[in-house]
py3Dmol code that shows the C-alpha trace and the ligand (Angstrom):
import py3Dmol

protein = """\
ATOM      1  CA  UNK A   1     119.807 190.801  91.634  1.00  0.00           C
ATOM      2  CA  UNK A   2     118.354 190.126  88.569  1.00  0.00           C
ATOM      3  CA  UNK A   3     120.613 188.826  85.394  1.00  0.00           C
ATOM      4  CA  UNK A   4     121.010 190.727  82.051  1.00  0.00           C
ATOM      5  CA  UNK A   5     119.738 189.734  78.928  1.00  0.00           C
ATOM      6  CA  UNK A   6     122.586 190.724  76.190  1.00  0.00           C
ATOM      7  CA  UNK A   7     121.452 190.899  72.186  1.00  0.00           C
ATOM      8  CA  UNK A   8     124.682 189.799  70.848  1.00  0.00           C
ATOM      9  CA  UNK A   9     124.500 190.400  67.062  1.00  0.00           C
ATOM     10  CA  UNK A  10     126.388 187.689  64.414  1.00  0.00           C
ATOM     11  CA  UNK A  11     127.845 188.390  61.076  1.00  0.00           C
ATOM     12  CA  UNK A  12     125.525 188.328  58.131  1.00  0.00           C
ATOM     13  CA  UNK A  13     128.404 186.440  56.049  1.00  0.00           C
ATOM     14  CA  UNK A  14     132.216 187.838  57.293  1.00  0.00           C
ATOM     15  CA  UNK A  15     133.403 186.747  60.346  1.00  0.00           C
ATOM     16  CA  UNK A  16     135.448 189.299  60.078  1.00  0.00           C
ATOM     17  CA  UNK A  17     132.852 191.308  61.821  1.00  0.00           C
ATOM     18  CA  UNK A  18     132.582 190.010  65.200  1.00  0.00           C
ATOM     19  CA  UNK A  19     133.673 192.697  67.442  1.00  0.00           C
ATOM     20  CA  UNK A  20     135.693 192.114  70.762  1.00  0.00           C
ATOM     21  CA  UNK A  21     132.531 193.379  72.350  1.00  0.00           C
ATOM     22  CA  UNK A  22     130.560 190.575  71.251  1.00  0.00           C
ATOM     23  CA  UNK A  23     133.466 188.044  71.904  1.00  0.00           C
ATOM     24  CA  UNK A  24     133.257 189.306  75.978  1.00  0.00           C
ATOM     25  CA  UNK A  25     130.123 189.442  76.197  1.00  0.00           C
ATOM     26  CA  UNK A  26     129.590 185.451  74.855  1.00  0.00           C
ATOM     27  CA  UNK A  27     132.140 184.746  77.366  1.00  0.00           C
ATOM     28  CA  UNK A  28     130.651 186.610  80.139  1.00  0.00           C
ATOM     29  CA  UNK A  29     127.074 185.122  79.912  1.00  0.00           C
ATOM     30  CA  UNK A  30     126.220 182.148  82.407  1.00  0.00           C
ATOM     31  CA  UNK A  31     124.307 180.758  78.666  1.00  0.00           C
ATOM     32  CA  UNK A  32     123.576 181.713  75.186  1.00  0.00           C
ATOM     33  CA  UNK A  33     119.890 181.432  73.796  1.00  0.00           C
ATOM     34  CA  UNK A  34     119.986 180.533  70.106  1.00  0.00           C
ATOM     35  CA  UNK A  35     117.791 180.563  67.450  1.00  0.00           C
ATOM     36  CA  UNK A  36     119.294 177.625  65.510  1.00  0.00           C
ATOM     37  CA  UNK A  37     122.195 175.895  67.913  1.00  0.00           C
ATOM     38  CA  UNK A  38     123.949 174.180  65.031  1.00  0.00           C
ATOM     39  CA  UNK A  39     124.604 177.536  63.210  1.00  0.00           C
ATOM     40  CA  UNK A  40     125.616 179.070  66.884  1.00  0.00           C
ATOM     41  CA  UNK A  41     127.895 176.456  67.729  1.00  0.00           C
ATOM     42  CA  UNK A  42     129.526 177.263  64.318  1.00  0.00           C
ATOM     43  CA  UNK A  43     130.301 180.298  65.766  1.00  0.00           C
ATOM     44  CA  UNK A  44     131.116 179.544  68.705  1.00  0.00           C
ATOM     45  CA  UNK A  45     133.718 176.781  67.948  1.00  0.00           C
ATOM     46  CA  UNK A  46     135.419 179.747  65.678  1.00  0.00           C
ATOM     47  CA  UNK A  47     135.960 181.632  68.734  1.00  0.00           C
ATOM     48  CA  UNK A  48     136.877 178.869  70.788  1.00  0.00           C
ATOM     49  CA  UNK A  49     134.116 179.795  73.527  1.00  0.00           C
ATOM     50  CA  UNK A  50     132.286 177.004  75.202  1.00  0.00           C
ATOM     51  CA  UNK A  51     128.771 177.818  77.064  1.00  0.00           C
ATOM     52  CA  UNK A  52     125.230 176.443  77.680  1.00  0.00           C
ATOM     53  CA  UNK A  53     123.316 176.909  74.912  1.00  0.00           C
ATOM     54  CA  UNK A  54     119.269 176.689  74.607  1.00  0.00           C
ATOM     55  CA  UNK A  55     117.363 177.171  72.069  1.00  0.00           C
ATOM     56  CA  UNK A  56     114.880 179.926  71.336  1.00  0.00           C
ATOM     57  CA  UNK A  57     113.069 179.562  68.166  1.00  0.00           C
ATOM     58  CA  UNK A  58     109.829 180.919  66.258  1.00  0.00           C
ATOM     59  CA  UNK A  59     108.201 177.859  67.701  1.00  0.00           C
ATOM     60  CA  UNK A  60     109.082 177.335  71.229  1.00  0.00           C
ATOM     61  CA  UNK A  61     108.965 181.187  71.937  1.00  0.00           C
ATOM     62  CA  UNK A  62     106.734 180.845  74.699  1.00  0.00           C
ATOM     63  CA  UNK A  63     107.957 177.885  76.749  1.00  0.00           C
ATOM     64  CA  UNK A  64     111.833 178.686  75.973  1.00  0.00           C
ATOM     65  CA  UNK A  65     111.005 182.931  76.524  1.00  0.00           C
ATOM     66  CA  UNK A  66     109.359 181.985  79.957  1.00  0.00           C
ATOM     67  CA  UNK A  67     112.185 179.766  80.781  1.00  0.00           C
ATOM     68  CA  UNK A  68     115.465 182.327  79.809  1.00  0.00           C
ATOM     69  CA  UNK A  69     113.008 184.967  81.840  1.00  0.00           C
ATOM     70  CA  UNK A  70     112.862 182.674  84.937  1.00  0.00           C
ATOM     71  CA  UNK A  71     116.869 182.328  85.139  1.00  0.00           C
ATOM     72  CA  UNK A  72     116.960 186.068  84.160  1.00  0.00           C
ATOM     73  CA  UNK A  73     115.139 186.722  87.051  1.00  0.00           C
ATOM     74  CA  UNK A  74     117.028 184.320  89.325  1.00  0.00           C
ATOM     75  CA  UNK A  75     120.219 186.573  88.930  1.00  0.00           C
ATOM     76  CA  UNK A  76     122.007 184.430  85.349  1.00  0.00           C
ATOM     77  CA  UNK A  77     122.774 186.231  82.540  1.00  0.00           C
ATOM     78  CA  UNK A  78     121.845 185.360  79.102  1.00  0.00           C
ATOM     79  CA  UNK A  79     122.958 185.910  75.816  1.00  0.00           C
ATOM     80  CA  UNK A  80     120.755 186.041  72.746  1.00  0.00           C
ATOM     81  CA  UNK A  81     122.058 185.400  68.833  1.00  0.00           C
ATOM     82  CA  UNK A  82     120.393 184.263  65.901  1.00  0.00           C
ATOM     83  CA  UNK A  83     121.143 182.985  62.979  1.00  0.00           C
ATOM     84  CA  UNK A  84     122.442 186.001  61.164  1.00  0.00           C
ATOM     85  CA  UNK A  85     122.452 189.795  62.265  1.00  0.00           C
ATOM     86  CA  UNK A  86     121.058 191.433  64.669  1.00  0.00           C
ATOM     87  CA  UNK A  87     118.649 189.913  67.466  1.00  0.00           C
ATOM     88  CA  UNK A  88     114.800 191.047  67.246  1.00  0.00           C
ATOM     89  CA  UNK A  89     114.846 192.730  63.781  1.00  0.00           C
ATOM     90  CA  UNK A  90     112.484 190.075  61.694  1.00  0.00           C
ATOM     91  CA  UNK A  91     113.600 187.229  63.679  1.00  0.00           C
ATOM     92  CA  UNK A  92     112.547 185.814  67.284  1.00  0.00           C
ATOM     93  CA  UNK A  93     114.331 187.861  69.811  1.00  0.00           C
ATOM     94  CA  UNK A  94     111.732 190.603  69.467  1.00  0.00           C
ATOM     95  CA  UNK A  95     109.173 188.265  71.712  1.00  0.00           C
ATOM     96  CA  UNK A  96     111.716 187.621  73.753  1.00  0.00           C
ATOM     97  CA  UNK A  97     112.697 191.240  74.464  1.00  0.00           C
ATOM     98  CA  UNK A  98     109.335 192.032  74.920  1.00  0.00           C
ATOM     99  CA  UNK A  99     108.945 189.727  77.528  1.00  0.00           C
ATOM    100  CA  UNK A 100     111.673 191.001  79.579  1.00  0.00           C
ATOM    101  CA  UNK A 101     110.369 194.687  79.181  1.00  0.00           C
ATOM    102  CA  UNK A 102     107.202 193.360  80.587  1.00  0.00           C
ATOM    103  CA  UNK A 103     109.679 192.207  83.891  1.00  0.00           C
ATOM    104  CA  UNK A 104     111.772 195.304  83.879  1.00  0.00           C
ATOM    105  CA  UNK A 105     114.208 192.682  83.495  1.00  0.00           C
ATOM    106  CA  UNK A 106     117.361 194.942  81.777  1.00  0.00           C
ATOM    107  CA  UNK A 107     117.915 194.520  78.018  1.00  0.00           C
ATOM    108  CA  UNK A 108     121.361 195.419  76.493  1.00  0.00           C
ATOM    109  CA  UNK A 109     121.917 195.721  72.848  1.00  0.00           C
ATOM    110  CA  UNK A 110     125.330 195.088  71.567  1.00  0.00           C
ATOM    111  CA  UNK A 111     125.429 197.570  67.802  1.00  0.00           C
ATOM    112  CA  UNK A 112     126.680 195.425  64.915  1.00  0.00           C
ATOM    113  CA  UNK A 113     125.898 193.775  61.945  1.00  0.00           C
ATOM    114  CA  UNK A 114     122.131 194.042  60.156  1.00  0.00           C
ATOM    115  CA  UNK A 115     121.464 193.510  56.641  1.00  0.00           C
ATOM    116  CA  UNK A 116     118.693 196.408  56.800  1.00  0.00           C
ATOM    117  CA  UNK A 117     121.534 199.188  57.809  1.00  0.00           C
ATOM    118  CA  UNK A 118     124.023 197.893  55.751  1.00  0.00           C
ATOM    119  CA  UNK A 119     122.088 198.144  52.673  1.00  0.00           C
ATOM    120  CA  UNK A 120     120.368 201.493  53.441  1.00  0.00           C
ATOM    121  CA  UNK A 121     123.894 202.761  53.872  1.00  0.00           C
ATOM    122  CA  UNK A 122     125.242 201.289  50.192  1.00  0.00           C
ATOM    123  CA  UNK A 123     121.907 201.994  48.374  1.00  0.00           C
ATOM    124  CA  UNK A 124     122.841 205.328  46.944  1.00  0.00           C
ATOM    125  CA  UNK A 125     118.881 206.300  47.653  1.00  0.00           C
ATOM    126  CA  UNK A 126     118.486 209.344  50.151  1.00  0.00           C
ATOM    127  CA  UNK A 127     119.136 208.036  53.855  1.00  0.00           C
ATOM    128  CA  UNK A 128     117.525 210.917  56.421  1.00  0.00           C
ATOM    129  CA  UNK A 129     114.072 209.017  56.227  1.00  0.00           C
ATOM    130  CA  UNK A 130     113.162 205.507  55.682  1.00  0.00           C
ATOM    131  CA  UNK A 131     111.015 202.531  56.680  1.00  0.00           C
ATOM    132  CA  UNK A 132     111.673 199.075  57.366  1.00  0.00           C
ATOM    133  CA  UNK A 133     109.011 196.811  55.656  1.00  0.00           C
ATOM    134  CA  UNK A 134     110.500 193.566  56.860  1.00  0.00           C
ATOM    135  CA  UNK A 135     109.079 190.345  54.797  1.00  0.00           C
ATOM    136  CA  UNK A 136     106.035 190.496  52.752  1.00  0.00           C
ATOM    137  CA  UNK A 137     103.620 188.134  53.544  1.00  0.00           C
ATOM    138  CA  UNK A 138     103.525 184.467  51.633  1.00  0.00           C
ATOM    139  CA  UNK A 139     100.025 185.490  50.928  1.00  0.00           C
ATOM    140  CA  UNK A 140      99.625 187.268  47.627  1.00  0.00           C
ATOM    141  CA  UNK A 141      96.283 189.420  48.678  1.00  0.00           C
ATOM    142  CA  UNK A 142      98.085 190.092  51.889  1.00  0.00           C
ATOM    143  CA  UNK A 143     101.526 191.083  49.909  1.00  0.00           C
ATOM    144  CA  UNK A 144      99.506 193.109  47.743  1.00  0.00           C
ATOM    145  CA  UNK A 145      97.564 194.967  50.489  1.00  0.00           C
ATOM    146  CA  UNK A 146     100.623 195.898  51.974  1.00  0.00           C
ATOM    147  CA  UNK A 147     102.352 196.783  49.067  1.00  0.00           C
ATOM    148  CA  UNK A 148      99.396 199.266  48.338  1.00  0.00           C
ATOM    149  CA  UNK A 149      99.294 200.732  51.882  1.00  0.00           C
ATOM    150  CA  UNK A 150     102.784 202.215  50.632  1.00  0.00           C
ATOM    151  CA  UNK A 151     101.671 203.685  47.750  1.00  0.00           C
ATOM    152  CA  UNK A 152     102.532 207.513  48.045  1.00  0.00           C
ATOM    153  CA  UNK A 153     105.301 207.015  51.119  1.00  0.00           C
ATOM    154  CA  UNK A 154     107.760 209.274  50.121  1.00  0.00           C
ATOM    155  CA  UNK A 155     110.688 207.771  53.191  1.00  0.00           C
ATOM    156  CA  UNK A 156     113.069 204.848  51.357  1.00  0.00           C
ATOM    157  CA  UNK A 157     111.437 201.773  52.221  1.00  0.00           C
ATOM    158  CA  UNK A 158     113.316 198.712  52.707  1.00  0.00           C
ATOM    159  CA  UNK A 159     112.109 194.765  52.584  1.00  0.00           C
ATOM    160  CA  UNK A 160     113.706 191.346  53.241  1.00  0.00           C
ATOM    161  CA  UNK A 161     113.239 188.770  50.487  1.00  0.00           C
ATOM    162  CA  UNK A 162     113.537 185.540  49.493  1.00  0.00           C
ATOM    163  CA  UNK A 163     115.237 184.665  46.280  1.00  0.00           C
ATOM    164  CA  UNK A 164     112.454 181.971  45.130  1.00  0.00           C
ATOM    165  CA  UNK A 165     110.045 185.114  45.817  1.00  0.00           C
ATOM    166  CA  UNK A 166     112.163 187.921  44.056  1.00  0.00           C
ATOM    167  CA  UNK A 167     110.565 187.980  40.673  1.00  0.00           C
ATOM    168  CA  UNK A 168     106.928 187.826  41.815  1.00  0.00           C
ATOM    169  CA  UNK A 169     107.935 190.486  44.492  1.00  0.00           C
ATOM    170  CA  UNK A 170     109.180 192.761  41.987  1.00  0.00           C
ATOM    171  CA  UNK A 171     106.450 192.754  39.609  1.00  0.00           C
ATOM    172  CA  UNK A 172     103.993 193.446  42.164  1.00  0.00           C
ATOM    173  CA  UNK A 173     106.668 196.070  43.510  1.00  0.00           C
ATOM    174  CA  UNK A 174     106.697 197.283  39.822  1.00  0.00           C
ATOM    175  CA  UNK A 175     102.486 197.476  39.587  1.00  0.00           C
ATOM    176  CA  UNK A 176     102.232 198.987  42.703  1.00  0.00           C
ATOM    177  CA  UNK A 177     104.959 201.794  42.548  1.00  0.00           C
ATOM    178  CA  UNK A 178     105.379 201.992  38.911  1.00  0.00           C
ATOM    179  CA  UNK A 179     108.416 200.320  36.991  1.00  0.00           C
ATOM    180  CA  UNK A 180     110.323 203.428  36.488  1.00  0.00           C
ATOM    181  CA  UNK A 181     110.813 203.948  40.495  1.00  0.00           C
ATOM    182  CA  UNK A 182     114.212 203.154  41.514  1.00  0.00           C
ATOM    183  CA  UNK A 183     115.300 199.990  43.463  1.00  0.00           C
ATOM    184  CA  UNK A 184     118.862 198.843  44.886  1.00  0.00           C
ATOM    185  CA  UNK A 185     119.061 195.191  45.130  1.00  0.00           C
ATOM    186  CA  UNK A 186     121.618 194.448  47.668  1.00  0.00           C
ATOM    187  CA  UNK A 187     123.137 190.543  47.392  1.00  0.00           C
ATOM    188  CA  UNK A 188     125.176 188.619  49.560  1.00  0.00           C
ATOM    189  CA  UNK A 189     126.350 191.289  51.572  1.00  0.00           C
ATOM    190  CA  UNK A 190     129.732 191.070  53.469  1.00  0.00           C
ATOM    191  CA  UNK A 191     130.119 187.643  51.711  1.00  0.00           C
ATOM    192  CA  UNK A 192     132.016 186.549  48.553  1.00  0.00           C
ATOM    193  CA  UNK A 193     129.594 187.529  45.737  1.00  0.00           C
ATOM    194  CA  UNK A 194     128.637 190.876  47.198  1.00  0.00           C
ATOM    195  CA  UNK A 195     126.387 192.505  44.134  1.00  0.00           C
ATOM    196  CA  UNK A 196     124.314 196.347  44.730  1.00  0.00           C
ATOM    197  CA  UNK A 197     122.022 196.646  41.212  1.00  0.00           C
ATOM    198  CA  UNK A 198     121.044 200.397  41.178  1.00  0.00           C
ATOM    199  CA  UNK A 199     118.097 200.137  39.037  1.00  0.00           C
ATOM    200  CA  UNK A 200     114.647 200.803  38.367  1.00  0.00           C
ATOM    201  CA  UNK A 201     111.909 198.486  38.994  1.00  0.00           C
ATOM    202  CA  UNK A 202     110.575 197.434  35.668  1.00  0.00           C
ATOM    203  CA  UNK A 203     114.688 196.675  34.934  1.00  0.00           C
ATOM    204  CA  UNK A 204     114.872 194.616  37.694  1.00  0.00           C
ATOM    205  CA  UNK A 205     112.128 192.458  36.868  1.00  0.00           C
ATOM    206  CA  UNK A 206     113.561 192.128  33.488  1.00  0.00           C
ATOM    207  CA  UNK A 207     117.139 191.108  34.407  1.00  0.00           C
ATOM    208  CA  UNK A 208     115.404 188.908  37.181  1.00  0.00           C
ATOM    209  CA  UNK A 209     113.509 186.813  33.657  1.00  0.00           C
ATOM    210  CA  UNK A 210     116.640 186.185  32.520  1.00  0.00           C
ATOM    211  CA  UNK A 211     118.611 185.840  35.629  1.00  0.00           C
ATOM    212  CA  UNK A 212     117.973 183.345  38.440  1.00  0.00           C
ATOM    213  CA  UNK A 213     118.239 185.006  41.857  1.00  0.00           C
ATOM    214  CA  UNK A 214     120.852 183.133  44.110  1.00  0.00           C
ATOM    215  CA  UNK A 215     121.507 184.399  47.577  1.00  0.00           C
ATOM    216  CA  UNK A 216     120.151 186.792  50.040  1.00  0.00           C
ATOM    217  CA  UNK A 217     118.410 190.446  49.449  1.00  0.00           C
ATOM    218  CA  UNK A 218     117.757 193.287  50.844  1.00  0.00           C
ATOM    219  CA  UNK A 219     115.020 195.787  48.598  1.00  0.00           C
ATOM    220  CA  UNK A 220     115.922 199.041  49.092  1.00  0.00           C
ATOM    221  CA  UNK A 221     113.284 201.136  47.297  1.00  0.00           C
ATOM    222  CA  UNK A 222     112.860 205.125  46.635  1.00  0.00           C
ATOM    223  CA  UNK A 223     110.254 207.135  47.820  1.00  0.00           C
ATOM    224  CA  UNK A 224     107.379 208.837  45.841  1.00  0.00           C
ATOM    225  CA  UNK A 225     108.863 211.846  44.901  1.00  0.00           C
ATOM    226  CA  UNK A 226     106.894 214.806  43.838  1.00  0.00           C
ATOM    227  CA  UNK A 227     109.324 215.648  40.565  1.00  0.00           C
ATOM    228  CA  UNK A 228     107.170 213.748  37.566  1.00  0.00           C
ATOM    229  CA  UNK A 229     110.246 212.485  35.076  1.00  0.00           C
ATOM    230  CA  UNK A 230     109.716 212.578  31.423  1.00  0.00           C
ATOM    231  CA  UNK A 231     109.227 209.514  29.659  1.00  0.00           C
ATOM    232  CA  UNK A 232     112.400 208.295  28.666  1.00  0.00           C
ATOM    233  CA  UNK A 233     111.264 204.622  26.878  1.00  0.00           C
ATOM    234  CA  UNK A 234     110.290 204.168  23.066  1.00  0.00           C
ATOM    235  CA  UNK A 235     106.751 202.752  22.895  1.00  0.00           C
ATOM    236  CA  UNK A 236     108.734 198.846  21.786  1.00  0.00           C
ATOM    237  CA  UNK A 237     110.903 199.357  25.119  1.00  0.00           C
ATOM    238  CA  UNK A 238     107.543 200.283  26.871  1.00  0.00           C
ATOM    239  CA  UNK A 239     105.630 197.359  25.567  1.00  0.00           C
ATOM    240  CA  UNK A 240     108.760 194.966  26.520  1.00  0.00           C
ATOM    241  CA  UNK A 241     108.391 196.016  30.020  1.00  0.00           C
ATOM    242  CA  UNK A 242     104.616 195.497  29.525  1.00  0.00           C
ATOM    243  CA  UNK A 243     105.674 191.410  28.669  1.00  0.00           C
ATOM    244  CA  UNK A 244     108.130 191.424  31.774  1.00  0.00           C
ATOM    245  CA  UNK A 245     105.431 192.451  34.358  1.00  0.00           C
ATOM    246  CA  UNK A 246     102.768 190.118  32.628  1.00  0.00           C
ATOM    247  CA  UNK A 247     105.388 187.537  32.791  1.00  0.00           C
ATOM    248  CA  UNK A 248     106.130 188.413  36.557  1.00  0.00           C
ATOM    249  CA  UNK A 249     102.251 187.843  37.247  1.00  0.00           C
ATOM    250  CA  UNK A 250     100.944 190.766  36.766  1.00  0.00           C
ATOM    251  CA  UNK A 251      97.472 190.621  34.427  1.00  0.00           C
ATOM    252  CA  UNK A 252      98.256 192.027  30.476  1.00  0.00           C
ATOM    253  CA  UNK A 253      95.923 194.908  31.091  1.00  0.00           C
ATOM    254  CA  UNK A 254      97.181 196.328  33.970  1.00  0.00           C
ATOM    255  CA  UNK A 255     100.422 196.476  32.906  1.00  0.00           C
ATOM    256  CA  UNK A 256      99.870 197.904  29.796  1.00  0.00           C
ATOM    257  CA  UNK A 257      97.368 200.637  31.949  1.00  0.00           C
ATOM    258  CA  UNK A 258      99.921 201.154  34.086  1.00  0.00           C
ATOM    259  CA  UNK A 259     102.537 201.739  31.377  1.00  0.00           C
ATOM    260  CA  UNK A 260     100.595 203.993  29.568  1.00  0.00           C
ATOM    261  CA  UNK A 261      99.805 206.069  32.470  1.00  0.00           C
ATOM    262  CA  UNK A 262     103.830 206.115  33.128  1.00  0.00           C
ATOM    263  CA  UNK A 263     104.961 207.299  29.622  1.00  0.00           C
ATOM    264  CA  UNK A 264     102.018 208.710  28.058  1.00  0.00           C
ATOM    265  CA  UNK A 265     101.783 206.178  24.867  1.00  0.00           C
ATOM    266  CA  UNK A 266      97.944 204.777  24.154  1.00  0.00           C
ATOM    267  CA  UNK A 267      97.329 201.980  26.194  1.00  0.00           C
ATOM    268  CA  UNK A 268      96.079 199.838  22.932  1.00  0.00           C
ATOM    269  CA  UNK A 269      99.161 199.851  21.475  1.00  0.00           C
ATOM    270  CA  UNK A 270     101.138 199.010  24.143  1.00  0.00           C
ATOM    271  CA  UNK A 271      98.839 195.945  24.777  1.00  0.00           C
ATOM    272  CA  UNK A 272      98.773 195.123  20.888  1.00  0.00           C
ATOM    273  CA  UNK A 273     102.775 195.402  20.591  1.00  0.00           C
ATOM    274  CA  UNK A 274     103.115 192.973  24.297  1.00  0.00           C
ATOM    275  CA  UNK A 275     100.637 190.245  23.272  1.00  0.00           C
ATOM    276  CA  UNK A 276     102.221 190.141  19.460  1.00  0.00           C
TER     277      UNK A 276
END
"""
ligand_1 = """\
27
SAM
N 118.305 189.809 62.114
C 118.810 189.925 60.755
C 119.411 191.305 60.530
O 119.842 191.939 61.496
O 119.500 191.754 59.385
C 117.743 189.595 59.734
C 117.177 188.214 59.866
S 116.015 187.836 58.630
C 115.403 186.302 59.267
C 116.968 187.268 57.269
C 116.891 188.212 56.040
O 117.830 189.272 56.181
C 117.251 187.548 54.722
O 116.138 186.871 54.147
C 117.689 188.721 53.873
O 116.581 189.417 53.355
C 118.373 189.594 54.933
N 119.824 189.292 54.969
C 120.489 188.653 55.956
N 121.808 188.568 55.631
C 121.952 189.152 54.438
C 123.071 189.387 53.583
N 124.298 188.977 53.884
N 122.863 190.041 52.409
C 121.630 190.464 52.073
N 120.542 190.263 52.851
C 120.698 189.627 54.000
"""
view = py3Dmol.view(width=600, height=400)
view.addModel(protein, "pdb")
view.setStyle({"model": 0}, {"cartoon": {"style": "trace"}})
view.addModel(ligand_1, "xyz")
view.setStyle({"model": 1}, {"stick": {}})
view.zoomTo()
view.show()
């Protein structure tokens, strides 16, 4: 009979989350595919649980995802972890899960920790309908094009980020859905320095100037929503936010168009006041 393949999720920062679930299963498995060993082992040591490891890896998806599938098939059973959370959401194990549905070979997922869930659950934004966005591309037309093929999605929409990418994220975040749309930046979560900014968009990328981002995020931004709000800023607090998205890459004139178009002061202005 043909072996199981097990997705075996891993804390994303307290080990205080590995279930007794996950410890049988890792000690039921005839081996454990990882994505990086060295972090598994980690792990594994902690739980005092000693197995065959291989690793499966963006790069060697295809020779290591035909291998696992040939012992699958030969009756072992295989365990899959990755470096953080859970297995196949913006990491490797999606290929590999793939290629076992192409087999029939049986796939069992193991619930536990994922950044995406964890933050949608703390972001205060409503919950009933989102969509996960994963990582933006590196490439800024690409990042952009996506960006604007969620322009007018009204479900929460939710991104992985870098920290070195954060700021240039947000402004084009901030261009794209307008600075006043609200964002909850969730940091570090489970581990020491646990931080969830409920903010807007055009604050973010002004703390975000002053403040270098350390850590891991999850974006968790509102939909469009059909309710127009007044314009709250005065036109200098408008033009500031004009300087922050100019200094977060986005060009002088589009920010100030965009800003104008958000609070209803001349467009002029707001460009004379940013550029003075
Ligand atoms: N499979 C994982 C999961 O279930 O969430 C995601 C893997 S993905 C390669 C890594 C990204 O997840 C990070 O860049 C970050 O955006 C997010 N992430 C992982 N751990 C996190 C944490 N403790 N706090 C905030 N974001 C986290």
């Amino acid at each position: 009979m043909p072996g199981i393949l097990y997705l075996v999720p891993t804390p994303i920062g307290n080990l205080g989350d590995i279930s007794t679930r996950m410890i049988d299963i890792l000690n039921e498995v005839d081996f454990i595919a990882a994505e990086d060993t060295r972090v598994s082992l980690k792990i594994l040591n902690h739980l005092d649980i000693k197995k065959p490891l291989v690793s499966y890896y963006r790069h060697n998806t295809e020779t290591s995802g035909s291998q696992i599938v040939q012992r699958l098939l030969a009756g072992e059973s295989c365990a899959l972890v990755t470096d953080a959370g859970t297995p196949a959401i913006s990491d490797p194990g999606e290929d590999l899960v793939a290629l076992c549905a192409e087999q029939n070979l049986t796939v069992v997922g193991i619930p536990g920790p994922c950044a995406l869930v964890t933050a949608l659950a703390v972001s205060g934004l409503p919950t009933g309908r989102f969509t996960f966005e994963g990582f933006l591309a590196m490439n800024k037309k690409n990042r952009r094009e996506h960006l604007e093929s969620l322009k007018g999605e009204q479900r929460t929409m939710i991104f992985y980020e870098a920290p070195h990418k954060l700021l240039s994220t947000l402004g084009d975040m901030a261009n794209t859905f307008g600075s006043s749309r609200r964002i909850s930046l969730c940091r570090e979560l489970t581990k020491l320095h646990e931080e969830i900014r409920r903010t807007t968009l055009g604050e973010a990328v002004a703390y975000y100037q002053e403040n270098n981002p350390k850590g891991e995020f999850v974006l968790v931004i509102e939909g469009e929503t059909a309710v127009i709000e007044p314009p709250t800023l005065t036109l200098e607090e408008a033009a500031e936010r004009v300087r922050a998205l100019y200094e977060a890459g986005t060009p002088m004139k589009e920010a100030a168009k965009q800003l104008a178009a958000e609070t209803g002061f001349p467009k002029k202005e707001l460009y004379r006041l940013a550029v003075r």
